[in-house]
C-alpha atoms as a printed R data frame, in Angstrom:
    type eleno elety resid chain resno       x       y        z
1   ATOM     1    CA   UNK     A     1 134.652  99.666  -95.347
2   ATOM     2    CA   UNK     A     2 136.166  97.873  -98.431
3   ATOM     3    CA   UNK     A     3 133.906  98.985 -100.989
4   ATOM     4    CA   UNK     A     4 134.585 100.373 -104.667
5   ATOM     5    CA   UNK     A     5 131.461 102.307 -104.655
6   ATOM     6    CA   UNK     A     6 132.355 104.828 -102.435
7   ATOM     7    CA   UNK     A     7 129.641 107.399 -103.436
8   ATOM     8    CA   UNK     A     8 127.071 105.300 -101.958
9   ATOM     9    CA   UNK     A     9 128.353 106.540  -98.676
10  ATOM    10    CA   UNK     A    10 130.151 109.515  -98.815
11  ATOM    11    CA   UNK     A    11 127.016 111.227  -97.343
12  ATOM    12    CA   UNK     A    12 127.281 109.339  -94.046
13  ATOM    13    CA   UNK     A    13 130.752 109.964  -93.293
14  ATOM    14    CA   UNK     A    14 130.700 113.038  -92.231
15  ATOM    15    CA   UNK     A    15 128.037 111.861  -89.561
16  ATOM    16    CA   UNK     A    16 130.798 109.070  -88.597
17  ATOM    17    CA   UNK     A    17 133.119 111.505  -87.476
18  ATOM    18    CA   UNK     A    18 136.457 109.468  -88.426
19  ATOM    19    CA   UNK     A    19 134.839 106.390  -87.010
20  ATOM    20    CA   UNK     A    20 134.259 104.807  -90.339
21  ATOM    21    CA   UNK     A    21 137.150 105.136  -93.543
22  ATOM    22    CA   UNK     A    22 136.757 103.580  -97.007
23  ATOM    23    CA   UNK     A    23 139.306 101.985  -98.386
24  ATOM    24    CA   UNK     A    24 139.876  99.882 -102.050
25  ATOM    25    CA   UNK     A    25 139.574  96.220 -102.951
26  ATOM    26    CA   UNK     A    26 142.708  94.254 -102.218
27  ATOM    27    CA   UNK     A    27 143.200  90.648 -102.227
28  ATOM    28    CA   UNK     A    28 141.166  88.121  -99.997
29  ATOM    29    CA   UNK     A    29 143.996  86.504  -98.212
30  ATOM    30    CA   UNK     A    30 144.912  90.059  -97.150
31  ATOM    31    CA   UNK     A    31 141.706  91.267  -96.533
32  ATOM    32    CA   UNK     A    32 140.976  88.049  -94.030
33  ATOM    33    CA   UNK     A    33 144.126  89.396  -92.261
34  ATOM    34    CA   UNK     A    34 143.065  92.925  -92.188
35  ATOM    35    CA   UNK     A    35 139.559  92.238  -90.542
36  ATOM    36    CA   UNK     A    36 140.747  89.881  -87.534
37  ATOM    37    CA   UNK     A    37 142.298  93.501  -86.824
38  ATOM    38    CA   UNK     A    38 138.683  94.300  -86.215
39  ATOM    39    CA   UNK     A    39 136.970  94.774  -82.924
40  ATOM    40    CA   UNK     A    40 133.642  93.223  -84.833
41  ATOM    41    CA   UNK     A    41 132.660  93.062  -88.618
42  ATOM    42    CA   UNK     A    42 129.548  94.561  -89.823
43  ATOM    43    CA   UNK     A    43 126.927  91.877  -92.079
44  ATOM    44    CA   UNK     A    44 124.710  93.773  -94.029
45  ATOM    45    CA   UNK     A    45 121.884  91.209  -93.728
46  ATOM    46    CA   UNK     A    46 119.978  90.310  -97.770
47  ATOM    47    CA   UNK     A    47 116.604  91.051  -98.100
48  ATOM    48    CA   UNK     A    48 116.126  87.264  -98.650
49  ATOM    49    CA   UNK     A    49 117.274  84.327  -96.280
50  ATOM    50    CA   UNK     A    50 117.456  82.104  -99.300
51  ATOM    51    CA   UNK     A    51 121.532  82.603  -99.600
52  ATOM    52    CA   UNK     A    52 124.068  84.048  -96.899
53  ATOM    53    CA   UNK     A    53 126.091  86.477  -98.058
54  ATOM    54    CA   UNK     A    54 130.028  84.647  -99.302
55  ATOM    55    CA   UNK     A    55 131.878  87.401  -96.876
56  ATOM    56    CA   UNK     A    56 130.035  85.420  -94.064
57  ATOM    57    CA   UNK     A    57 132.665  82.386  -94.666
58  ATOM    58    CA   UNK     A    58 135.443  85.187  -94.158
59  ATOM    59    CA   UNK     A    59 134.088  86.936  -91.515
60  ATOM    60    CA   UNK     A    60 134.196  83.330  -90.076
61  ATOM    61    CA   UNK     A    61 137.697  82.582  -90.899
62  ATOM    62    CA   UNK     A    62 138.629  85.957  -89.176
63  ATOM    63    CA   UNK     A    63 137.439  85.024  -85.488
64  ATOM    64    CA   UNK     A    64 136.316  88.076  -84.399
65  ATOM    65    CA   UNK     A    65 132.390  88.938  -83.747
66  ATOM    66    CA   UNK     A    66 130.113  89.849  -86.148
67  ATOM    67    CA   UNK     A    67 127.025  92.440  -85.963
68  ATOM    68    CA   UNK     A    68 124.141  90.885  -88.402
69  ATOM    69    CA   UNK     A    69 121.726  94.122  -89.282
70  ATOM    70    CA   UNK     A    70 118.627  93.788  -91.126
71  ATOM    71    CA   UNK     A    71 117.324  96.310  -93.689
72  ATOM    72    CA   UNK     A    72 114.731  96.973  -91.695
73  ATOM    73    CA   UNK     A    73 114.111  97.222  -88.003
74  ATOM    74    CA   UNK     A    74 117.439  98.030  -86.706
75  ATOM    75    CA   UNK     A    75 117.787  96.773  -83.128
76  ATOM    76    CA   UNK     A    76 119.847 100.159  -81.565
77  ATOM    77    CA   UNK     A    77 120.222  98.100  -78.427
78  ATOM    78    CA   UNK     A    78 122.368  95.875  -80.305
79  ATOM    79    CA   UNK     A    79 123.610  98.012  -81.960
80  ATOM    80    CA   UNK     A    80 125.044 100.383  -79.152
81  ATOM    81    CA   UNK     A    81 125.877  97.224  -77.347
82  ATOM    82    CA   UNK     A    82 128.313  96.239  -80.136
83  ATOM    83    CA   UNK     A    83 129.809  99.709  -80.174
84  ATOM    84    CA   UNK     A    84 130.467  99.341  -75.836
85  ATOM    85    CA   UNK     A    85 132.137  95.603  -76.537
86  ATOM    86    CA   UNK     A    86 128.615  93.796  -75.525
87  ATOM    87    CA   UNK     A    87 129.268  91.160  -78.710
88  ATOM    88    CA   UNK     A    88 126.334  88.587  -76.772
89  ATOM    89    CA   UNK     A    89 124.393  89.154  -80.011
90  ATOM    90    CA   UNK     A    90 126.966  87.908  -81.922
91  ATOM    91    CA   UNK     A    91 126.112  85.586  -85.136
92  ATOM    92    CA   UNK     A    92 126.587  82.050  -84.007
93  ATOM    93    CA   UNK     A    93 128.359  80.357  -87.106
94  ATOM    94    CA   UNK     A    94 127.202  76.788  -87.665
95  ATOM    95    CA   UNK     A    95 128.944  73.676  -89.772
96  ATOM    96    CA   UNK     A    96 130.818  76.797  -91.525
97  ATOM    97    CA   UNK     A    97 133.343  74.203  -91.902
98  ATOM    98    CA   UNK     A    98 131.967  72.944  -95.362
99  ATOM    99    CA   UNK     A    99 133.051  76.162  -96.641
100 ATOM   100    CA   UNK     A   100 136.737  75.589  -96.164
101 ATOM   101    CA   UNK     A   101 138.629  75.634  -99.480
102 ATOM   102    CA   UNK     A   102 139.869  72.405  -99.221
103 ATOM   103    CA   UNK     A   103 136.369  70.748  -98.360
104 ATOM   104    CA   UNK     A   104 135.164  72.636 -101.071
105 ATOM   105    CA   UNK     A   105 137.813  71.217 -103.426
106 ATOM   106    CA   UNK     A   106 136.899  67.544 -102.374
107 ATOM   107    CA   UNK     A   107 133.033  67.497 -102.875
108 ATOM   108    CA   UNK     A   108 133.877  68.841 -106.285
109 ATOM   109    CA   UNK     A   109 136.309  66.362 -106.854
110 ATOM   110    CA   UNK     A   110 134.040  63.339 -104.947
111 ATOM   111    CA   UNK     A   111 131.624  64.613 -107.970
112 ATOM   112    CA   UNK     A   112 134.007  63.818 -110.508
113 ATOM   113    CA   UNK     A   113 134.202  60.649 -109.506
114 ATOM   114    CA   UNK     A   114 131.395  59.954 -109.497
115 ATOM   115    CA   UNK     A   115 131.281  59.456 -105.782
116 ATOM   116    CA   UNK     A   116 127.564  60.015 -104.116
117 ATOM   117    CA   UNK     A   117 127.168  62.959 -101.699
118 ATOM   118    CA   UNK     A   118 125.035  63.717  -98.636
């Protein structure tokens, strides 16, 4: 876990038994490199489904399978599944392409000119 607010879960490591470690901010390009290390990534899901969380576009860019899990109602099933290499609940990415940097870059600049979007 990449987190700088590593009080918030300091009191569940010691459940984890080694199987989770915290570790500092370091920069994105490295951190995309560091998760498609990962078996899966973990997605936190909001409380809301009116945005999707920006590490969603890197998890993407990573490849590897990612675990969404609500607030509420935890599905264990899934959960354990995940854990035993079962990733068939994986989150199916769709048109994540539109994310990319450099299609990023051109709507902004297609606004500039003026140019009318979709």
């Amino acid at each position: 876990m990449y987190t700088k607010s590593r009080h918030l879960v300091e009191p569940w490591l010691e459940k984890a038994d080694g199987r989770v470690t915290i570790r500092d901010y370091i920069p994105r390009k490295e951190l995309i490199k560091e998760l498609s290390k990962m078996d899966f990534l973990v997605n936190f899901e909001n409380s809301t489904s009116i945005q999707m969380p920006s590490k969603l576009i890197d998890y993407y860019l990573t490849g590897r399978p990612v675990l969404s899990v609500p607030s509420q109602n935890i599905d264990k099933e899934t959960v354990n599944n995940f854990l035993n290499g079962n990733y068939s609940n994986k989150v199916e990415f769709n048109n994540m392409d539109r994310f990319r940097i450099d299609n990023v870059c051109n709507r902004f600049l297609g606004l500039a000119r003026g140019d009318k979007h979709e």
